[in-house]
PDB file of N, CA, C and O in Angstrom:
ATOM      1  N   UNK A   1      13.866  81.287  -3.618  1.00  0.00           N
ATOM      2  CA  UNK A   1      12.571  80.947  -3.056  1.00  0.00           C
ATOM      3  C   UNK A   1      11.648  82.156  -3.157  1.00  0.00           C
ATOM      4  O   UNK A   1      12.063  83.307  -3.025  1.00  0.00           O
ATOM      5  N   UNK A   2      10.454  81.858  -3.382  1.00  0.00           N
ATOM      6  CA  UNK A   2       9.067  83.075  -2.963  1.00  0.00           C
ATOM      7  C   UNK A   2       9.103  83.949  -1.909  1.00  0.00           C
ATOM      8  O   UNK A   2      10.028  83.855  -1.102  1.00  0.00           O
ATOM      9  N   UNK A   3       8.073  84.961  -1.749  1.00  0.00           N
ATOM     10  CA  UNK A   3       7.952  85.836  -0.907  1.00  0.00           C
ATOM     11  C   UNK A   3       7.536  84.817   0.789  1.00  0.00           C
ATOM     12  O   UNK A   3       7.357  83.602   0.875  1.00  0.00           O
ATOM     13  N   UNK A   4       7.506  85.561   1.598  1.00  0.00           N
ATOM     14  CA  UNK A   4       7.178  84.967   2.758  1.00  0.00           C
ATOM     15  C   UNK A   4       5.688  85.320   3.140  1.00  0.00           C
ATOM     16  O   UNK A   4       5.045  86.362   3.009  1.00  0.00           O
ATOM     17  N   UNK A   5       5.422  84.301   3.566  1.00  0.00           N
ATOM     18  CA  UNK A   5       3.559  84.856   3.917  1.00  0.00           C
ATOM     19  C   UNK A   5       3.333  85.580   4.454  1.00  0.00           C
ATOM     20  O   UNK A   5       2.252  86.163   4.364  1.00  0.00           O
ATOM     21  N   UNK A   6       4.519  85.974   5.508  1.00  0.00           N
ATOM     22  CA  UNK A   6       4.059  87.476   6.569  1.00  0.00           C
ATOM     23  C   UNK A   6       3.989  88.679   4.851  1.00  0.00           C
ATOM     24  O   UNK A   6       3.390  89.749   4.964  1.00  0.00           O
ATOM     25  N   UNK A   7       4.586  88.341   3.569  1.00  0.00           N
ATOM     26  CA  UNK A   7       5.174  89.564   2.590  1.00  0.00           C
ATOM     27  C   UNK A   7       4.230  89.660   1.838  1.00  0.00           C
ATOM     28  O   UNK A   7       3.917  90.727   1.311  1.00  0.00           O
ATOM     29  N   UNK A   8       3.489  88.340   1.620  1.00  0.00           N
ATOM     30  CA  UNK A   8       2.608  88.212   0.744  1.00  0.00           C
ATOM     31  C   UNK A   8       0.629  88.885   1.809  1.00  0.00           C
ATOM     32  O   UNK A   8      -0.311  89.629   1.528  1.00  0.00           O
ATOM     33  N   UNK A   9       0.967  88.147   2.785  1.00  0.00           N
ATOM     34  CA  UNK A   9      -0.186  88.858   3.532  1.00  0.00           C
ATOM     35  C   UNK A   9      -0.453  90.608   3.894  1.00  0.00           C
ATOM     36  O   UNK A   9      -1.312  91.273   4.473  1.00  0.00           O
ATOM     37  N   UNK A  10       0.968  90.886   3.098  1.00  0.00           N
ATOM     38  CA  UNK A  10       1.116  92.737   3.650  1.00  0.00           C
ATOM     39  C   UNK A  10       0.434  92.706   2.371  1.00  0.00           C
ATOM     40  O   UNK A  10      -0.783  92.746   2.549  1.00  0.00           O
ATOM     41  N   UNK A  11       0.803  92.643   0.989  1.00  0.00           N
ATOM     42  CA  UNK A  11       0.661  92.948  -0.236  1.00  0.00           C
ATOM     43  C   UNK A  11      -0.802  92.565  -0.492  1.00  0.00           C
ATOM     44  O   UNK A  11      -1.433  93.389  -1.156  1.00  0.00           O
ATOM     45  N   UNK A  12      -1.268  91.786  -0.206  1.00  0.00           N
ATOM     46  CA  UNK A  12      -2.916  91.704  -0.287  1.00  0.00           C
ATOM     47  C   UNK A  12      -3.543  92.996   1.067  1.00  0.00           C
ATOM     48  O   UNK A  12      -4.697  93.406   0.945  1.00  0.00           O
ATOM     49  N   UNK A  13      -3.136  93.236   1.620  1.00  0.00           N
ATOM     50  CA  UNK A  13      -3.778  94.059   2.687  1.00  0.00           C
ATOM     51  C   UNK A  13      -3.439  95.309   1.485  1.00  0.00           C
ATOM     52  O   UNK A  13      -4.453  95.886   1.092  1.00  0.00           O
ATOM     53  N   UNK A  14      -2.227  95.736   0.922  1.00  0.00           N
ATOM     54  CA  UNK A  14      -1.917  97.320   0.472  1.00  0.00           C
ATOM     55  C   UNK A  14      -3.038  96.903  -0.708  1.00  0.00           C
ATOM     56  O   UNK A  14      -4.019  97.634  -0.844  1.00  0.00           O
ATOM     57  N   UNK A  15      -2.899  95.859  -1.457  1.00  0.00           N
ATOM     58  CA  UNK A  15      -4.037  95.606  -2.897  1.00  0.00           C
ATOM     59  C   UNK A  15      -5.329  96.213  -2.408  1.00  0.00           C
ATOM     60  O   UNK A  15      -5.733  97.352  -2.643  1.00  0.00           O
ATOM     61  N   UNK A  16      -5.898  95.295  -1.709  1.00  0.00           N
ATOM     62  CA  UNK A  16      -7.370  95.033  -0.692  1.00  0.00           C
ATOM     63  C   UNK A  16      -7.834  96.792  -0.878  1.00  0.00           C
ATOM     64  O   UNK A  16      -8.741  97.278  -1.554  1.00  0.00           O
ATOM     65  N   UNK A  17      -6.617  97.587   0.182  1.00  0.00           N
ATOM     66  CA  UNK A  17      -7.117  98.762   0.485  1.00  0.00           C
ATOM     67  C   UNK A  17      -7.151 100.062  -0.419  1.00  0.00           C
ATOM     68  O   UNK A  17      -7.686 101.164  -0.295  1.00  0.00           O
ATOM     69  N   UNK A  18      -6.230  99.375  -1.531  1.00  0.00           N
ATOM     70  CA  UNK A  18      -6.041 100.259  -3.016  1.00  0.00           C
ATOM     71  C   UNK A  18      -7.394 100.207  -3.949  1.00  0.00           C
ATOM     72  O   UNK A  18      -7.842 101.119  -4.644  1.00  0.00           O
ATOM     73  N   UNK A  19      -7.877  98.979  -3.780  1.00  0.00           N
ATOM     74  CA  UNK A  19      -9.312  98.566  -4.623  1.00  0.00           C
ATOM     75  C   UNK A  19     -10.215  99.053  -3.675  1.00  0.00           C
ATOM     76  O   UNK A  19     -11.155  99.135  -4.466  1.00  0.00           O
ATOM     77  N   UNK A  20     -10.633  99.395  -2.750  1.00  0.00           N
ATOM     78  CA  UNK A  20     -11.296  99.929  -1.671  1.00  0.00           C
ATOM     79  C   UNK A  20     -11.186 101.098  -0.968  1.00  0.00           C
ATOM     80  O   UNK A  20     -11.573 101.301   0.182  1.00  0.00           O
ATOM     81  N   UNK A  21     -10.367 102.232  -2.086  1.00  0.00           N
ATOM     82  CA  UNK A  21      -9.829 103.328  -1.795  1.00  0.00           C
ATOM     83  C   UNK A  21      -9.859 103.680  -0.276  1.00  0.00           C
ATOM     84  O   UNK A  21     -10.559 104.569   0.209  1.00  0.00           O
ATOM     85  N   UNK A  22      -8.729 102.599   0.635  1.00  0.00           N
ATOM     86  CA  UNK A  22      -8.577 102.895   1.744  1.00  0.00           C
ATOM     87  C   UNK A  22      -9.787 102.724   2.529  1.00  0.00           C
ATOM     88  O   UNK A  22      -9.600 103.073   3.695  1.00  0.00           O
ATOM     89  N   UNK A  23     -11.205 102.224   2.245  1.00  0.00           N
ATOM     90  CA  UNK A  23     -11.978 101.508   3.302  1.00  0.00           C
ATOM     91  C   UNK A  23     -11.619 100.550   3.997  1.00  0.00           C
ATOM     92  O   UNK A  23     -11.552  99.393   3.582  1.00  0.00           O
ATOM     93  N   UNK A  24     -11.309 100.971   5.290  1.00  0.00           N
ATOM     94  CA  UNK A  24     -10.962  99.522   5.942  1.00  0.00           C
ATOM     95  C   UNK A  24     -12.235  98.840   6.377  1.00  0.00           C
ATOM     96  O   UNK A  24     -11.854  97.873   7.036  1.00  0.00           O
ATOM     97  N   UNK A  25     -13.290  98.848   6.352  1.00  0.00           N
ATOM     98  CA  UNK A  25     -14.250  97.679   6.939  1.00  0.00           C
ATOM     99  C   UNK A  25     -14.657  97.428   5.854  1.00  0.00           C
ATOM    100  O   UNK A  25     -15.723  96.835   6.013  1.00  0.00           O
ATOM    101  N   UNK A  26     -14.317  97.584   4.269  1.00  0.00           N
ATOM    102  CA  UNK A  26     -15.006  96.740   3.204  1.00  0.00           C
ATOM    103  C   UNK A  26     -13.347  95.641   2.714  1.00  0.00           C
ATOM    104  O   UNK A  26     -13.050  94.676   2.009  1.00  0.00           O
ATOM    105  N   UNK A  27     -12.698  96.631   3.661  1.00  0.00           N
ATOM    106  CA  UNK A  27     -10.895  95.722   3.101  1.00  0.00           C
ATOM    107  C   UNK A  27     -11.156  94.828   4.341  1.00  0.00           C
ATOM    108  O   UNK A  27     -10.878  93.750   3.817  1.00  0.00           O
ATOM    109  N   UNK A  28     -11.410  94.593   5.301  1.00  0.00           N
ATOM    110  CA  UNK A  28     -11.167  93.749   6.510  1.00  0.00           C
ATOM    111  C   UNK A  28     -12.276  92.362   5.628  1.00  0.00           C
ATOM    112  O   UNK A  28     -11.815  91.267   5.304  1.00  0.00           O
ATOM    113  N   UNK A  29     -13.918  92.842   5.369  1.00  0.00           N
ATOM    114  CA  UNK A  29     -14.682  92.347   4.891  1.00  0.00           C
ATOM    115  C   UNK A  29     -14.049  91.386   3.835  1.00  0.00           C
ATOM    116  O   UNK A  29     -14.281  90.254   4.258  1.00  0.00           O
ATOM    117  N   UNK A  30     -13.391  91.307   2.716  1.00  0.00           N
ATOM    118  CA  UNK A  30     -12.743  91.480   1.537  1.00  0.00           C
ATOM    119  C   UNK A  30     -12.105  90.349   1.767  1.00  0.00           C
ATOM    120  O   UNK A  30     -12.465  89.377   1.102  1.00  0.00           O
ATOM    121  N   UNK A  31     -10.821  90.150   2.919  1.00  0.00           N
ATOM    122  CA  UNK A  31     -10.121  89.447   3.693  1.00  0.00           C
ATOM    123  C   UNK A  31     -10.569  88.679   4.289  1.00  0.00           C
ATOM    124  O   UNK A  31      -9.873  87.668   4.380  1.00  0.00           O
ATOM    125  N   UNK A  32     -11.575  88.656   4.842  1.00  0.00           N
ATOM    126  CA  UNK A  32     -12.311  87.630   5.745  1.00  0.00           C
ATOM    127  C   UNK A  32     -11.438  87.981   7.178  1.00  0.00           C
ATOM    128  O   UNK A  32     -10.976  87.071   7.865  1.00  0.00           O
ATOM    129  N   UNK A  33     -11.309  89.145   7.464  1.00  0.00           N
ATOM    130  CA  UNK A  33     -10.702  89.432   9.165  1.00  0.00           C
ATOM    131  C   UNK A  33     -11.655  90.094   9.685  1.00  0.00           C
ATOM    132  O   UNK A  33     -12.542  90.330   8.865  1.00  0.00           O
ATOM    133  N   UNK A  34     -11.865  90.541  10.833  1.00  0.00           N
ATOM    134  CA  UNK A  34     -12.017  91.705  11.323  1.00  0.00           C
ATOM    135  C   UNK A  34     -11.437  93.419  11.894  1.00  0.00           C
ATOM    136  O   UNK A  34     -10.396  93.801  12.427  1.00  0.00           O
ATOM    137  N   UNK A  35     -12.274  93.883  11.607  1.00  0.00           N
ATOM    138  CA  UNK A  35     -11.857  95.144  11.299  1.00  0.00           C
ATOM    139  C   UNK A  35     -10.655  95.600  12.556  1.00  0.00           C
ATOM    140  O   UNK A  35      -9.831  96.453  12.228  1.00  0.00           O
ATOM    141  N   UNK A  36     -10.578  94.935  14.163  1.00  0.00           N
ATOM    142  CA  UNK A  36     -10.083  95.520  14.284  1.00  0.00           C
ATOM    143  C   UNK A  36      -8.711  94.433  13.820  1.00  0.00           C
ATOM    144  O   UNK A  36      -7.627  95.017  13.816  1.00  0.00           O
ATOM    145  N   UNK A  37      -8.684  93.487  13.579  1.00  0.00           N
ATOM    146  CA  UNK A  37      -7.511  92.768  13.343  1.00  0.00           C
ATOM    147  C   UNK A  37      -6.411  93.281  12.207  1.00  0.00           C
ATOM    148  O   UNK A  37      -5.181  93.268  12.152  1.00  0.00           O
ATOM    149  N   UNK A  38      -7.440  93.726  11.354  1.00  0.00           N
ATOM    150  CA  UNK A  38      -7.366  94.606   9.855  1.00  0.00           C
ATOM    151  C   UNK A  38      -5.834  95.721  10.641  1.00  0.00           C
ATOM    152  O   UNK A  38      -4.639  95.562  10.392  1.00  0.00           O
ATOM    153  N   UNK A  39      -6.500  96.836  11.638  1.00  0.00           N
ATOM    154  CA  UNK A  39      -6.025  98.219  11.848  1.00  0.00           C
ATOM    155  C   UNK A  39      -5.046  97.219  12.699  1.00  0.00           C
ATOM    156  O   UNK A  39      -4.119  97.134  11.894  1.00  0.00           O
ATOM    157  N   UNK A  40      -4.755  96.607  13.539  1.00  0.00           N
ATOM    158  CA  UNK A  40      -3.960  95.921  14.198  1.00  0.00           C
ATOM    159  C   UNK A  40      -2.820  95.746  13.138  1.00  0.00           C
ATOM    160  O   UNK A  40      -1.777  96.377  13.312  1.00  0.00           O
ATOM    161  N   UNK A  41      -2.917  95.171  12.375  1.00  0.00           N
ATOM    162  CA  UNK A  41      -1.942  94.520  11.053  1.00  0.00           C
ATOM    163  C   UNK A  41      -1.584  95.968  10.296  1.00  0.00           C
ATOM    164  O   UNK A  41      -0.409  96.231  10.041  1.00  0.00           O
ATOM    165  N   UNK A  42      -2.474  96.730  10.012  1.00  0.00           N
ATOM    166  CA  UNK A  42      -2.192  98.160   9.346  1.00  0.00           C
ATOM    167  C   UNK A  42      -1.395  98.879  10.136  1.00  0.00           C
ATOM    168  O   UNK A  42      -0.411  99.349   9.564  1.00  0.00           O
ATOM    169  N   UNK A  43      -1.546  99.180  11.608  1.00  0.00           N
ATOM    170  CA  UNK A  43      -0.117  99.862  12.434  1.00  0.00           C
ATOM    171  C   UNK A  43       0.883  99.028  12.226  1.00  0.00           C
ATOM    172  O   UNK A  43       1.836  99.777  12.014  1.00  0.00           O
ATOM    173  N   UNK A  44       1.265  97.906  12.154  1.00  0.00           N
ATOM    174  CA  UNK A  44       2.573  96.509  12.204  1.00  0.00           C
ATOM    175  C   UNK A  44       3.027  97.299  11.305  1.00  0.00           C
ATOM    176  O   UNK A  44       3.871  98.139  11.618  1.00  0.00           O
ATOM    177  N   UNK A  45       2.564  97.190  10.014  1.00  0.00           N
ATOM    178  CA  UNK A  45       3.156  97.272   9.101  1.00  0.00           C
ATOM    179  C   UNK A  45       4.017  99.016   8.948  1.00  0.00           C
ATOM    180  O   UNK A  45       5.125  99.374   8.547  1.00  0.00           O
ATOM    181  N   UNK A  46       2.479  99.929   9.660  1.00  0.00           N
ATOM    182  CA  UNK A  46       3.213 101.558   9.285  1.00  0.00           C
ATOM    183  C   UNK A  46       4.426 101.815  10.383  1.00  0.00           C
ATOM    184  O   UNK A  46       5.220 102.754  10.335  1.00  0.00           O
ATOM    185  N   UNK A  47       4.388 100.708  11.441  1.00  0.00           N
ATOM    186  CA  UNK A  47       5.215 100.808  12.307  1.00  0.00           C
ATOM    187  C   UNK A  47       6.890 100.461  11.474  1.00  0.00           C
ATOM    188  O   UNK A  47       7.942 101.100  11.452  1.00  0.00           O
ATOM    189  N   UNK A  48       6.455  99.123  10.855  1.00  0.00           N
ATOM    190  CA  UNK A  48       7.997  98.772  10.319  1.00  0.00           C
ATOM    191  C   UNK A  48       8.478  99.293   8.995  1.00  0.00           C
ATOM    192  O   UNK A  48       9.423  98.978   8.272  1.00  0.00           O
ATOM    193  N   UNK A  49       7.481 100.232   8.904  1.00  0.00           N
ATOM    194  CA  UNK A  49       7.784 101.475   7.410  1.00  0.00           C
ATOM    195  C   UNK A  49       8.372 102.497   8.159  1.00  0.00           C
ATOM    196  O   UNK A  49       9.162 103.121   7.452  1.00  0.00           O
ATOM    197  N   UNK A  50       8.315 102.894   9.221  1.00  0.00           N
ATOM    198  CA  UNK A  50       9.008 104.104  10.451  1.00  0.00           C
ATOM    199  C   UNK A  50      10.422 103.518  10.648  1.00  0.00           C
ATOM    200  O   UNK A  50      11.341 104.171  10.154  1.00  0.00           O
ATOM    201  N   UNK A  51      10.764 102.227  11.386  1.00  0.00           N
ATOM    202  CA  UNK A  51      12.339 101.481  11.568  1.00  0.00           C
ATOM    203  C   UNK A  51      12.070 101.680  13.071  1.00  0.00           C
ATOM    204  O   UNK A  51      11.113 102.345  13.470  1.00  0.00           O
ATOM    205  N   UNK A  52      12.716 101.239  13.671  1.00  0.00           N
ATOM    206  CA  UNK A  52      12.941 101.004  15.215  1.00  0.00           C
ATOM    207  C   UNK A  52      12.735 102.646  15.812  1.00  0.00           C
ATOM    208  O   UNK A  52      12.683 103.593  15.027  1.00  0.00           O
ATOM    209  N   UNK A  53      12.649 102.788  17.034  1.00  0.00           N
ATOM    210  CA  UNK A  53      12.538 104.149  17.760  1.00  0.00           C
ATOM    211  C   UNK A  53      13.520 104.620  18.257  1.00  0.00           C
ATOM    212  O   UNK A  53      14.159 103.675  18.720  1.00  0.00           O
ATOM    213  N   UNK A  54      14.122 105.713  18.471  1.00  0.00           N
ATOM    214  CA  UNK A  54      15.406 105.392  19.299  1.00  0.00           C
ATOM    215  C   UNK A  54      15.118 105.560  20.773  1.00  0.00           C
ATOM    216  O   UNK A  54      14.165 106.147  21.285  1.00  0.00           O
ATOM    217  N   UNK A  55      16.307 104.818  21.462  1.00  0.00           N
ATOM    218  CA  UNK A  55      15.742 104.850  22.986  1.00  0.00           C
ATOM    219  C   UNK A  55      15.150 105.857  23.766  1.00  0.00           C
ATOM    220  O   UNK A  55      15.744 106.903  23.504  1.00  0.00           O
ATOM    221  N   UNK A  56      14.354 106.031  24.516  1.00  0.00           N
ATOM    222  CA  UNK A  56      14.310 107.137  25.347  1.00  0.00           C
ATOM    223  C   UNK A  56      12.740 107.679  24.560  1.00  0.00           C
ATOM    224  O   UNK A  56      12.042 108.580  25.025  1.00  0.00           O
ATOM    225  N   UNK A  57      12.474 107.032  23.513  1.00  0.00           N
ATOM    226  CA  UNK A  57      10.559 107.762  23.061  1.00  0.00           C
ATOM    227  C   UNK A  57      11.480 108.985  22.178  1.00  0.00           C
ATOM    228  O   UNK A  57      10.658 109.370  21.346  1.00  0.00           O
ATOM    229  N   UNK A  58      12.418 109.563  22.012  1.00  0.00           N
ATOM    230  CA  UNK A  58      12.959 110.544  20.780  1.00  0.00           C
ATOM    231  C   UNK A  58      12.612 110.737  19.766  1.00  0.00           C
ATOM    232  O   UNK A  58      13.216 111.533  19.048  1.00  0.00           O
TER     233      UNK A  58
END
């Protein structure tokens, strides 16, 4: 089967912001989101590029 839409919606956000050398309010624009929904979705993602935290804030 295909990518999953949460996989495919990351990969248009990394495209978006590659053609927009990292502008996020012409990449949010681009998307049809808003900007802060944009940076909302942009931490998700740098968050699950980091992996879980370990307990305790470490």
């Amino acid at each position: 089967m295909g990518a999953t839409l949460e996989e495919i919606e990351k990969e248009m956000i990394r495209r978006t912001m590659a053609s927009t050398q990292g502008n996020r309010t012409r990449t949010a624009q681009l998307l049809g989101v808003s900007l802060r929904t944009l940076q909302r979705k942009l931490k998700a993602m740098e968050d699950e590029e980091k992996g879980p935290r370990p307990a305790g804030g470490e």
